[in-house]
N, C-alpha and C positions, 0 to 999 in steps of 0.2 A: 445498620449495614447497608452498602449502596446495594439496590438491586441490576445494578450497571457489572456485565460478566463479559462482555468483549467490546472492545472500542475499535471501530473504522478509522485507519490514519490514512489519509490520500493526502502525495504527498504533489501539492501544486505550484512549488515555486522555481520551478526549472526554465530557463534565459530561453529555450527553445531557436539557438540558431540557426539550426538547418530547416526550419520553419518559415524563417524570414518574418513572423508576428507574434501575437499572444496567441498560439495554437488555442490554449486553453477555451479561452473564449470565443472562438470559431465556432458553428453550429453544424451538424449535420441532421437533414432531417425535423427541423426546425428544436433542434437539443442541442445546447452550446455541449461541447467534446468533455469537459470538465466535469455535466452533470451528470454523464453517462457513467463516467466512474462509481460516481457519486451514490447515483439510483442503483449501481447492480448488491456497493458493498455495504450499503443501506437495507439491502433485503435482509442481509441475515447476524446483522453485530445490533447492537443497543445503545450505542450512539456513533456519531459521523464526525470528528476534526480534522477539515482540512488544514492546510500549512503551508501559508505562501510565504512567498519572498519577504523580508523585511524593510523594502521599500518598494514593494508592487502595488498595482490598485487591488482595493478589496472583487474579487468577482460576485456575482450574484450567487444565490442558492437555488435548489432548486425546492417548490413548495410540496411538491407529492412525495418527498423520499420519505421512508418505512420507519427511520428512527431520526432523533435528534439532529441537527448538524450544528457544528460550531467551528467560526474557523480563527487561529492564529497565527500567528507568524513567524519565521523562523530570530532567530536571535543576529545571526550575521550575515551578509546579505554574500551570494554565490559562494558558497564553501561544502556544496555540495549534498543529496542525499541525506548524509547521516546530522548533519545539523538539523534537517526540516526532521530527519527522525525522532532527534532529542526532542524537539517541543513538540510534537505528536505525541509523545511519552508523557512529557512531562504535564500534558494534560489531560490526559488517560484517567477514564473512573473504572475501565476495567482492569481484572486480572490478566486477560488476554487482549494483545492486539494483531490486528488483520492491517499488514501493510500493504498498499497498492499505490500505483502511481495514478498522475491525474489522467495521462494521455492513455492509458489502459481501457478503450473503449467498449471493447469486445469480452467482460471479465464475465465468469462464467459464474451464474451465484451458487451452482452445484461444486462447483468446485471448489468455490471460498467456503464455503460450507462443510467441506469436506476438514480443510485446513483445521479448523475449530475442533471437528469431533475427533481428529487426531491427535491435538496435543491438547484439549482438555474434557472429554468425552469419558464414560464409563470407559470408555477402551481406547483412550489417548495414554499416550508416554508421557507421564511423570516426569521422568528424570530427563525429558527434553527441553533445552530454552525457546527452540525454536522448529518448525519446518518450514521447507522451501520445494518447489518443485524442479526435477530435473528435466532434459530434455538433449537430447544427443550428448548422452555422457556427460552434460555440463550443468553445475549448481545455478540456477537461474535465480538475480536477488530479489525481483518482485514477479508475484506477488507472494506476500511472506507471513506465516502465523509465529508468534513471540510473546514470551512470558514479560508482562512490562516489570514485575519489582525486580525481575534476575537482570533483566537486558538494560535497563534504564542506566545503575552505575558504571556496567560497561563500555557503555556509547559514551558518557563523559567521559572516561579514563582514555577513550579510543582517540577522543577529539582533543584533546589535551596532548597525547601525542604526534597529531597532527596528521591521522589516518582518516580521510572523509569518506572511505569505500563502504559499500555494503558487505561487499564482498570479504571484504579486511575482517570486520565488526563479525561473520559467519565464524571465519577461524576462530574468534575467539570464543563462539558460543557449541555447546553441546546440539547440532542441530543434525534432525530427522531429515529425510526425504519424500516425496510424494514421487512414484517411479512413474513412468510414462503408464506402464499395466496398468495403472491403479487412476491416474486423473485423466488420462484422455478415454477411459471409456465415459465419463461424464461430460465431456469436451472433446470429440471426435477429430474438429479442426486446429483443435490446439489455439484457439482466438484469443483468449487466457492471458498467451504469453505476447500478443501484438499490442505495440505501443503506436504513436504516431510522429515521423519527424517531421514529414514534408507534406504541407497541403495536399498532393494527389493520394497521401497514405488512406484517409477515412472513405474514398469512393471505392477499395479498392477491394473492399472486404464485404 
């Protein structure tokens, strides 16, 4: 039996135009933007797949993260999210996945942390495929906790009809919420939910 019970998807294959470069690979700090992801949702899953583009350069890793990392690639190149999702899944050794984006540099590990003891904790919902945090009344798609055997056939059936949204792919799942009550008292500033698009974004935090 794998001892593998949550897999880190980050997902890094996003064109980043309003970036004007490969954000990803940008450093703040002397930490490319990418590893930061990396290190926060490496504290607390039991391995790391990144998911870039399928015709991107490989990025580097980082060597101090907490668990494994592995990275592939998405199957068709700009079709969105849920493509980099599928082969995040479909490379999953756990039962649980913790999805994040790559430019999510500020992710809080209390509060990815949280995501897991919710939906598979002594005192997680069962009969949840997924949760997601809110935030001014709006379902936000990353970062995202997900049951991979429930969610895995549904993202192909999703992609097959030609829906690349995250957002879409939530309609279809039975999904929880983290209310603001409950993850910003772990997260005060809400950093969690800050992504990057424009070079002045990572000084800015």
């Amino acid at each position: 039996m794998s001892s593998v019970l949550a897999t880190g998807i980050v997902l890094a294959g996003g064109r980043a135009t309003r970036f004007g470069a490969d954000r990803l690979a940008a450093a703040l700090d002397a930490r490319l933007l990418l590893h930061r992801a990396i290190l926060a949702i490496a504290s607390v899953v039991d391995e790391v797949v990144v998911v870039i583009g399928s015709d991107g350069a490989r990025p580097s890793m980082p060597a101090d993260a907490d668990a494994p990392v592995r990275v592939v690639r998405d199957a068709v190149a700009g079709r969105g999210p849920l493509v980099g999702l599928a082969a995040g899944l479909e490379a999953a050794h756990g039962s649980l996945a913790l999805l994040v984006g790559g430019d999510q540099l500020w992710l809080s590990p209390a509060v990815l942390a949280e995501f897991l003891l919710w939906l598979g904790g002594d005192a997680g919902e069962a009969s949840l495929d997924g949760v997601a945090l809110t935030d001014g009344g709006l379902l936000r798609p990353l970062p995202a906790a997900l049951r991979v055997a429930t969610v895995r056939p549904i993202v192909a059936t999703q992609l097959e009809r030609g829906d690349p949204s995250l957002l879409g792919l939530f309609r279809h799942l039975r999904m929880g919420t983290l209310e603001p009550a409950r993850w910003q008292g772990l997260d005060p500033a809400g950093a969690t939910l800050r992504d990057v698009d424009t070079p002045d974004d990572p000084r800015r935090s």
